[in-house]
C-alpha positions in Angstrom: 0.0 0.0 0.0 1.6 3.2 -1.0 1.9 6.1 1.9 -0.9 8.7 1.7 0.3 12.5 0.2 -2.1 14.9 1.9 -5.0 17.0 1.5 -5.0 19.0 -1.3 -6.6 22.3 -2.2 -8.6 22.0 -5.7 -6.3 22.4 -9.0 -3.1 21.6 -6.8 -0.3 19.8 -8.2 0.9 16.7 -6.5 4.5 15.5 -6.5 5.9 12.4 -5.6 8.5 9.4 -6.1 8.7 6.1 -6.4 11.3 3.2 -6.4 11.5 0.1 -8.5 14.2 -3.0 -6.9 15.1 -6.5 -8.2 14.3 -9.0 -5.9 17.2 -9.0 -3.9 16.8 -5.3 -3.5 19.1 -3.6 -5.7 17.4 -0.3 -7.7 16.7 -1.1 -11.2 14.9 0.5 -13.8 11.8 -0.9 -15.6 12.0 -3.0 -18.6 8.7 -2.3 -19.7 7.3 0.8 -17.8 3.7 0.2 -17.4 1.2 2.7 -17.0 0.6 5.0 -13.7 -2.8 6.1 -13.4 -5.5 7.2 -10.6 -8.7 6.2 -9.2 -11.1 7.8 -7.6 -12.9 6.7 -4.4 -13.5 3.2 -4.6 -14.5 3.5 -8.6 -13.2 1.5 -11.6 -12.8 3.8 -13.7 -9.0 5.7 -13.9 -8.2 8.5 -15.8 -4.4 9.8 -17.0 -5.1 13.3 -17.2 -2.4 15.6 -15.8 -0.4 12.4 -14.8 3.3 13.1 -15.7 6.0 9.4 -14.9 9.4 10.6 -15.2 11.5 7.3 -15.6 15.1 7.0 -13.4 14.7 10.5 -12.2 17.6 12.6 -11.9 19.5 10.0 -13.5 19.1 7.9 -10.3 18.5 4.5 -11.4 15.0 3.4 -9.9 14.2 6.5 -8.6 11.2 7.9 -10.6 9.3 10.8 -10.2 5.5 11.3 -10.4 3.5 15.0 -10.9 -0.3 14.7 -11.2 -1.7 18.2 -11.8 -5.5 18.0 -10.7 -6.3 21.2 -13.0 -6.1 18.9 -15.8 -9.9 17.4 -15.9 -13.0 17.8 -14.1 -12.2 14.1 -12.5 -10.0 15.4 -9.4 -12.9 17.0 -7.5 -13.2 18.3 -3.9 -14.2 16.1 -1.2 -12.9 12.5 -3.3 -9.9 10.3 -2.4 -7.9 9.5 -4.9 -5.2 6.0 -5.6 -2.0 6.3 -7.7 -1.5 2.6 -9.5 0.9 1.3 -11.4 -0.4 -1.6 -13.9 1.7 -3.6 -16.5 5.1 -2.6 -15.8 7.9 -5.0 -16.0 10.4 -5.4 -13.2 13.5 -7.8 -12.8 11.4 -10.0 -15.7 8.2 -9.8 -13.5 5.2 -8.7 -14.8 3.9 -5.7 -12.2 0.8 -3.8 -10.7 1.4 -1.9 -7.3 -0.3 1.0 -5.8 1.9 4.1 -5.6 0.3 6.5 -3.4 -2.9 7.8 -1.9 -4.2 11.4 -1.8 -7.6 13.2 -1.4 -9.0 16.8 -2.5 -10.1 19.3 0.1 -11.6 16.2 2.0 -9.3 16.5 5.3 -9.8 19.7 8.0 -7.5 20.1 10.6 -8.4 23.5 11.2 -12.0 24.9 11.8 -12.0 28.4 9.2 -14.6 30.3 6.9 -13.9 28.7 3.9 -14.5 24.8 6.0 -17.4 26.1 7.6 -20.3 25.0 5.2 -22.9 27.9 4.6 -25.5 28.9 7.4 -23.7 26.7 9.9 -24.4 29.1 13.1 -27.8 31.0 12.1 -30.1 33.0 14.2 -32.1 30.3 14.0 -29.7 28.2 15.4 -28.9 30.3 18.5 -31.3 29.2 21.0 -33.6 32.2 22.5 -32.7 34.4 24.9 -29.5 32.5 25.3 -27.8 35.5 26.3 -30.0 37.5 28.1 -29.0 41.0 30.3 -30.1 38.8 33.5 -27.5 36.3 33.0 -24.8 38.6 32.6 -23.5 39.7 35.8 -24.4 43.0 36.8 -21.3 45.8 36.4 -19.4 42.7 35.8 -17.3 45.6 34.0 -18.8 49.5 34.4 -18.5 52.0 32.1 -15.8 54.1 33.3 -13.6 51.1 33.5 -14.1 49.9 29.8 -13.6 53.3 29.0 -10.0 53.5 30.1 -9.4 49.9 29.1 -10.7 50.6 25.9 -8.8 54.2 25.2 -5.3 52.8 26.6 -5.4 49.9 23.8 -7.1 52.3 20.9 -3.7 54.6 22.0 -1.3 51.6 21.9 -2.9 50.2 18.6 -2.4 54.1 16.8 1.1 54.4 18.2 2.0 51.5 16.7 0.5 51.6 13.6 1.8 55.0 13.1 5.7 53.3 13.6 4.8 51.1 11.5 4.4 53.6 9.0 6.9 56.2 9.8 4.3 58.5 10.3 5.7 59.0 13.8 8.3 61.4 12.3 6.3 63.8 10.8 5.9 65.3 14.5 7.3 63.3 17.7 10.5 61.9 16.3 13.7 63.1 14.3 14.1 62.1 10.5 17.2 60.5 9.3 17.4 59.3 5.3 16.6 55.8 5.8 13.2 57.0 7.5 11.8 58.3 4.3 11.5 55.9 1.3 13.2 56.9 -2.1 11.0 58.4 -4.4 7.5 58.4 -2.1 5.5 61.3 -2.0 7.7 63.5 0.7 10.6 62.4 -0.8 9.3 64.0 -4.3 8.6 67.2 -2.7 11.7 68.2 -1.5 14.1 66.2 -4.1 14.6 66.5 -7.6 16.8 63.9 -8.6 15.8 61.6 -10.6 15.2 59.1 -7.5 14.1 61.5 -5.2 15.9 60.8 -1.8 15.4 63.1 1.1 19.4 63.4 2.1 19.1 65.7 -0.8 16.9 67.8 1.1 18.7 70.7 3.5 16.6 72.7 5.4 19.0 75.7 6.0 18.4 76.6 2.0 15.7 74.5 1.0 12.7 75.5 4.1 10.1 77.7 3.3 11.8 79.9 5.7 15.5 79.7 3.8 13.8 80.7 0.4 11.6 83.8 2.2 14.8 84.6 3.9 16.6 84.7 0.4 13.8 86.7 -1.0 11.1 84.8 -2.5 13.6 82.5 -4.6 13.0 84.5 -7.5 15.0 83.2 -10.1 18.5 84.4 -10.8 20.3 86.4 -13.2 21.5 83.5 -15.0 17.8 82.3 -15.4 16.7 85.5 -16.4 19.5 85.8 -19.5 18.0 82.1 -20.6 14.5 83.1 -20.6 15.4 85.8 -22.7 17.8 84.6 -25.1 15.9 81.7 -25.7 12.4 83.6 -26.5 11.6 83.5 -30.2 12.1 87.1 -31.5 9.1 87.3 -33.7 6.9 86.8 -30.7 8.3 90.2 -29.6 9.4 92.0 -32.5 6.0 94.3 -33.1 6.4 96.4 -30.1 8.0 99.5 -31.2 12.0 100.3 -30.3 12.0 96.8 -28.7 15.2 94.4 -28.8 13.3 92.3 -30.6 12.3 95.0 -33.3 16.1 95.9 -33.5 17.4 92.3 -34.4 14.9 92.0 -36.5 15.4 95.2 -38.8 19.1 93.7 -38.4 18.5 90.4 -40.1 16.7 92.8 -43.0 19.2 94.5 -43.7 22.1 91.5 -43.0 19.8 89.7 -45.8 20.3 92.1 -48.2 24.0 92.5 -47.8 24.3 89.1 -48.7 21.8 89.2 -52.0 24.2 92.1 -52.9 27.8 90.2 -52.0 26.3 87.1 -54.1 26.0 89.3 -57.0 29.2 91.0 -56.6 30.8 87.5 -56.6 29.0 86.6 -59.4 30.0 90.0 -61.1 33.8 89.2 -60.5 33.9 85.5 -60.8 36.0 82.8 -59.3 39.5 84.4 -58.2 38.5 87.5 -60.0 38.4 86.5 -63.6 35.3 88.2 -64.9 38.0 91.5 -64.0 38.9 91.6 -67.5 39.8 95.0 -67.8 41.0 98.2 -65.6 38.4 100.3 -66.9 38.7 103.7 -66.4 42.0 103.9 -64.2 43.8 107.5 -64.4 47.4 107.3 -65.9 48.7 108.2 -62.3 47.6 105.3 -61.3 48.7 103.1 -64.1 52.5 104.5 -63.5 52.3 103.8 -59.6 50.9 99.9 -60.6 54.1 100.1 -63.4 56.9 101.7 -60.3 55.3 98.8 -58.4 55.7 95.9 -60.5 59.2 97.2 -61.6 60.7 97.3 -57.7 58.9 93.6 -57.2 61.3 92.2 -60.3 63.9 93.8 -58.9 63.6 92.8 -55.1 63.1 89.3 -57.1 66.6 89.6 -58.8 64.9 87.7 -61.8 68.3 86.3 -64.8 69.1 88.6 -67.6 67.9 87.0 -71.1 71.7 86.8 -71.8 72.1 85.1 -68.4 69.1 82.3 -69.5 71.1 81.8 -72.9 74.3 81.0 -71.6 72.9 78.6 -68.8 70.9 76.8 -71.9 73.9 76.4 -73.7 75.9 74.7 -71.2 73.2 72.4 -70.2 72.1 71.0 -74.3 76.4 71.1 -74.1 79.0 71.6 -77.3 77.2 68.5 -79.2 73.7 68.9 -78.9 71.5 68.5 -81.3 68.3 69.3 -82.4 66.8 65.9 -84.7 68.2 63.8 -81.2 68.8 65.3 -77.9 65.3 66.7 -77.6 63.5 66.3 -74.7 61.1 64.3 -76.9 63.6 62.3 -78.4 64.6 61.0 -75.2 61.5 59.9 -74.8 60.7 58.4 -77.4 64.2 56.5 -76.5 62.7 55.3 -73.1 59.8 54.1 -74.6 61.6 51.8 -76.9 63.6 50.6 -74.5 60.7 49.3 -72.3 59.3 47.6 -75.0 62.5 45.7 -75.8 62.5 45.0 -72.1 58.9 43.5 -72.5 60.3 41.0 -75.1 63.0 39.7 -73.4 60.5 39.0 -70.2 61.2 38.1 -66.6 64.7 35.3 -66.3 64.8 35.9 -69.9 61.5 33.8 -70.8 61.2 36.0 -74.2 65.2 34.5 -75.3 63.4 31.6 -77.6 65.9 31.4 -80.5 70.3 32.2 -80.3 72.5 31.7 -83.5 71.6 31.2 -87.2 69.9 33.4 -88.9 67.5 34.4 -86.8 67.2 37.0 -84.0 66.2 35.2 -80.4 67.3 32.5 -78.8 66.1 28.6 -80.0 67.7 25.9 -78.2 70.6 25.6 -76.0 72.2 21.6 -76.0 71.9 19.0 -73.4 75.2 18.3 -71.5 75.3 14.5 -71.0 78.3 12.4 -69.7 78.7 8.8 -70.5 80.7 6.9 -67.7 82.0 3.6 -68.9 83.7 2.5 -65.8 83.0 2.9 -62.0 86.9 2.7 -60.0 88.3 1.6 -63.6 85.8 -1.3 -64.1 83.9 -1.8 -66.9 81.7 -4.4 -65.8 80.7 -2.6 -62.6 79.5 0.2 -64.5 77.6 -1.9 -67.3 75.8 -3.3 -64.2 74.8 -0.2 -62.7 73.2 1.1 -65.4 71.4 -2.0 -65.7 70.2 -1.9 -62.1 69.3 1.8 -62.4 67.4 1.5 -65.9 65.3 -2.0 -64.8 66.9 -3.9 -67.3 68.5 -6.5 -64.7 67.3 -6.6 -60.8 69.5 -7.5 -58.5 68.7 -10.0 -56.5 69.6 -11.1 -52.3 70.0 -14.7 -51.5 70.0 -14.6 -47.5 71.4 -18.3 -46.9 73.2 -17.8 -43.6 72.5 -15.8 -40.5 74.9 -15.7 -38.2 76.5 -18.6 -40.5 73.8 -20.7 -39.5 71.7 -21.8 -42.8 69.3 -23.5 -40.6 68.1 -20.3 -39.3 68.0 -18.7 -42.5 65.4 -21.6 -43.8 63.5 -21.4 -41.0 63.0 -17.2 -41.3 62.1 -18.1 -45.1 59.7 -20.8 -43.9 58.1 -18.3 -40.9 57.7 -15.4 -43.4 56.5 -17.2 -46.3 53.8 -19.1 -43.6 55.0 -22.4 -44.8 55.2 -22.7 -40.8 53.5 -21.7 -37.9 56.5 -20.5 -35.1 55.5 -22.0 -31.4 56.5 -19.8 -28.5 57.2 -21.9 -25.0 57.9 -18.9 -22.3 60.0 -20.8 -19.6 60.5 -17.7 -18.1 59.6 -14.2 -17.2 62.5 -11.8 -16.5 64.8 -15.0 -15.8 62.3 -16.3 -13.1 60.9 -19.8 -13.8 58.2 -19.5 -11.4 56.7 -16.1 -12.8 56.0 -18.5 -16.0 54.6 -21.0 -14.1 52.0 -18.9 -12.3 51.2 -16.7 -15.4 50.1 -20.0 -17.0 48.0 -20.9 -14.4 46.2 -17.7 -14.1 45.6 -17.4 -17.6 44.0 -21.1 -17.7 41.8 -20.3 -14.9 40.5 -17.2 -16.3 36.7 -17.2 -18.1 35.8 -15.3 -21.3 32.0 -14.1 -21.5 30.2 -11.6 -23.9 27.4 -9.3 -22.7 24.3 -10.5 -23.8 20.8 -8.1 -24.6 18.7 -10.8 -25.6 16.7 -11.0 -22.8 16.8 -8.2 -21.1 19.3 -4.6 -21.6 22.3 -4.1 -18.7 22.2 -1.8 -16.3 25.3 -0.4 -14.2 24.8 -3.0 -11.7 23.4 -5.5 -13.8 24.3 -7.8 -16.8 24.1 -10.7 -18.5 26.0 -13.6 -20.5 24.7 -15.8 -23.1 28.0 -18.0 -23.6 28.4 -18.5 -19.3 25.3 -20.5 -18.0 26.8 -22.0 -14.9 24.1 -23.8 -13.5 25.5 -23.1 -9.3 24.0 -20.3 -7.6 27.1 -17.7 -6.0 29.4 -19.3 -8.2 30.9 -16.5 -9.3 30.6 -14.2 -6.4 33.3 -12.4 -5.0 35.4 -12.9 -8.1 36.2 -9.9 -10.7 35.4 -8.9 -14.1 37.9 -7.3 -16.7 36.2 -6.1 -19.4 38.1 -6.0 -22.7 36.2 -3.9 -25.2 33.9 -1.2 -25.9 33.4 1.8 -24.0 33.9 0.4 -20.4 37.6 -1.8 -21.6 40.1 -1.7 -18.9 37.7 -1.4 -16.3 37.0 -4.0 -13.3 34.9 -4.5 -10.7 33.8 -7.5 -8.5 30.4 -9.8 -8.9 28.6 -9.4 -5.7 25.9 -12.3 -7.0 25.4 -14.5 -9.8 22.5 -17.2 -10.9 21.2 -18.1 -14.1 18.2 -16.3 -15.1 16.0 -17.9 -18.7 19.2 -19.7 -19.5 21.4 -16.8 -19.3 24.0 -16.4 -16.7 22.8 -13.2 -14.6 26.4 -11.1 -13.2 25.2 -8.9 -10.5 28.6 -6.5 -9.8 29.2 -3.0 -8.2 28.6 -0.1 -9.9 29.8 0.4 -13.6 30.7 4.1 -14.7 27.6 3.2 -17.6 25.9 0.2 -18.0 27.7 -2.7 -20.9 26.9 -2.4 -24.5 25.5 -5.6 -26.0 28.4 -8.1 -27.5 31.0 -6.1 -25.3 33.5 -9.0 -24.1 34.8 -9.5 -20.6 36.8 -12.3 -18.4 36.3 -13.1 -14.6 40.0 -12.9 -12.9 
């Protein structure tokens, strides 16, 4: 019988786990996991709905989890007892049906409250008459003036407190520090204006009603004043005769036609004064002061003579130059040809294709060959290595002795040509006799298996063998396995139980870092 949950309220959703073991105990998980279902009351009918079964929860093999949300369907109702089954599961080869759990819906009370109460529980009705009457209540059992100062003392405590609670204590009766005052509630607003408003920023030497009458009014300063007015639009202003506003605004008249009238001066004069094509009407005066000028500018500048210009040409052309080829242009017309002829010859000389004859390039140069006829003054030896080299006549090694022994050289042509099969007899390992002996009677006593899935999948604790069906029970406990493939090779661990199970032998062990892969192969040490 499975352990009852609880009470829940209606729509709640219920959580639980479960274990499955083999029959010894040991957690395993399901082969076949079955179905987990409820019922409700004592009815035959079960229902699914909201039933979640998490298999080997959390990784934890045999541990699964259950969640049953009762939101789901109209079946989990308040005031109904509910069963958690488990039908048609397979466990350890056996074929199993269980109850889980137990829980009910809003059909437990262990407290007495409104919402348990069921409607018109205590009624007038219900209250006998005159139950209470004035005669059976003792008379001044409690006067007046004594309920009055009872009752006032504890309305006072109640308001006290409830004004501590809420800080409201400081607005009259207690001293405010920062932390008193929340950031950014209503008091804090009023006197900060950060953008969280915190009272610290608040100091009452400036900021009280008092500091700001004291300072006169807190009108705003001279700084605020020149913003306010620099800021106002002009043509706002600008009607109201012999205002600011009226003077910038004749300004920007008259600025606006200054520049129509630069723009067409520009356009009159051109780009860097070339529609000035002529000097017009300028007075011979001033033509002979522009002349004086000009005329002390070349001589400040200390400009060559015409003579002085014909003897510096002369002795750069020199006493040979002349004028069909020392140009300038004939020099490079020079250049050019000689890039061209460059072109042809190409990079490392690729453009050299023909040398000699008649013609003009490059067009073969001759292979340098060198026939040696004897190798340290021997024909023979030099007839032989060109046949060697060319293919013509291999050379072949007859191995008949090793070590001058031509026994051993047939028997290496008979191991490598498998003619013979070479036995190996260790006598002894690291010159020790009996470190032979014992190796060989380990290895005999050791036992090859394979994992087997045919009947039912390992697990990390659990496997099977279809070639080792000892028939004894324990046979193979307290021994170890090796196993010697797939992802678990190299690893060992020891068989805590054995027995055969549907003609398989059944290798209980302690924990595997993962559980075998089928055909994996393994021996008991």
């Amino acid at each position: 019988m499975g352990p009852y949950l609880g009470d829940f309220d209606e729509d709640a959703t219920v959580h639980f786990l479960w274990s499955s073991n083999d029959g010894d105990g040991a957690a395993i998980t399901r082969a076949t996991n079955g179905t987990v279902s409820v019922y409700k009351d004592n009815g035959v009918t079960q229902s699914t709905a909201g039933v979640t079964d998490t298999e080997d929860f959390d990784s934890l093999t045999g541990i699964h989890a259950c969640t049953i949300d009762t939101s789901a369907d109209a079946f989990y109702a308040t005031g109904a007892n509910y069963s958690v089954v488990l039908s048609a599961a397979t466990i350890d080869g056996q074929t199993v049906n269980a109850v889980l759990a137990h829980f009910s819906i809003e059909n437990r009370f262990d407290d007495v409250n409104v919402t348990s109460m069921a409607a018109n529980t205590i009624t007038a009705p219900a209250i006998e008459n005159d139950a209470i009457t004035a005669d059976k209540l003792a008379t001044d059992c409690i006067t007046n003036d004594e309920l009055a100062v009872s009752a006032l003392a504890e309305i006072q405590t109640s308001c006290e407190t409830a004004l501590d609670d809420r800080g409201l204590d400081h607005l009259l009766s207690a001293s405010v520090a920062g932390t008193d005052v929340t950031d950014n509630s209503i008091i804090a607003k009023l006197v900060s204006s950060s953008a969280t408003a915190d009272w610290d920023d608040f100091v009452n030497t400036t900021d009280s009603l008092q500091a700001i009458a004291d300072s006169g009014g807190g009108g705003p300063t001279a700084a605020q004043i020149a913003d306010a007015v620099l800021q106002e639009s002009v043509d706002d202003h600008k009607a109201t005769a012999n205002s600011l506003a009226e003077h910038i605004d004749a300004i920007q008249v008259d600025a606006a036609a200054i520049e129509v009238d630069t723009q067409d001066l520009q356009t009159q004069v051109g780009t860097a004064g070339a529609g000035l094509t002529d000097l017009g009407g300028m007075s011979t005066a001033m033509k002979g002061e522009v002349n004086a000028e000009a005329d002390t500018a070349l001589s400040d500048y200390d400009a060559p003579t015409k003579a002085e210009m014909d003897t510096a040409f002369t002795e750069i052309k020199g006493a040979t130059w002349s004028g069909t080829t020392d140009t300038l242009e004939h020099i490079r017309n020079k250049q050019t040809d000689i890039e061209t002829d460059t072109a042809e010859i190409g990079a490392a000389g690729a453009g050299l294709t023909e040398a000699g004859g008649t013609g003009d390039h490059l067009t073969a140069i001759p292979e340098v060959s060198a026939d040696v006829t004897k190798i340290s003054g021997d024909a023979t030896a030099a007839n032989n290595l060109e046949s060697y080299c060319d293919g013509t006549t291999p050379q072949p090694v007859n191995v008949t002795q090793i070590s001058g022994d031509a026994t051993a050289a047939d028997n290496l042509e008979s191991y490598c040509d498998g003619t013979d099969n070479q036995p190996v007899d260790v006598k002894e390992i690291n010159s020790v006799t009996a470190a032979a002996t014992n190796l060989a009677l380990a290895c005999g006593e050791m036992e090859a298996g394979t994992v087997s899935h045919d009947n039912t999948a390992a697990t990390t604790t659990v496997f099977y063998s279809d070639d080792i069906t000892e028939a004894t029970a324990d046979h193979y406990k307290g021994r170890l396995v090796y196993f010697t493939s797939g992802a678990l090779r190299k690893q060992v661990t020891d068989i805590t139980d054995y027995a055969v199970d549907t003609g398989e032998g059944k290798f209980t062990v302690t924990a595997l870092t993962e559980a075998p892969a089928d055909n994996v192969t393994f021996i008991i040490l």
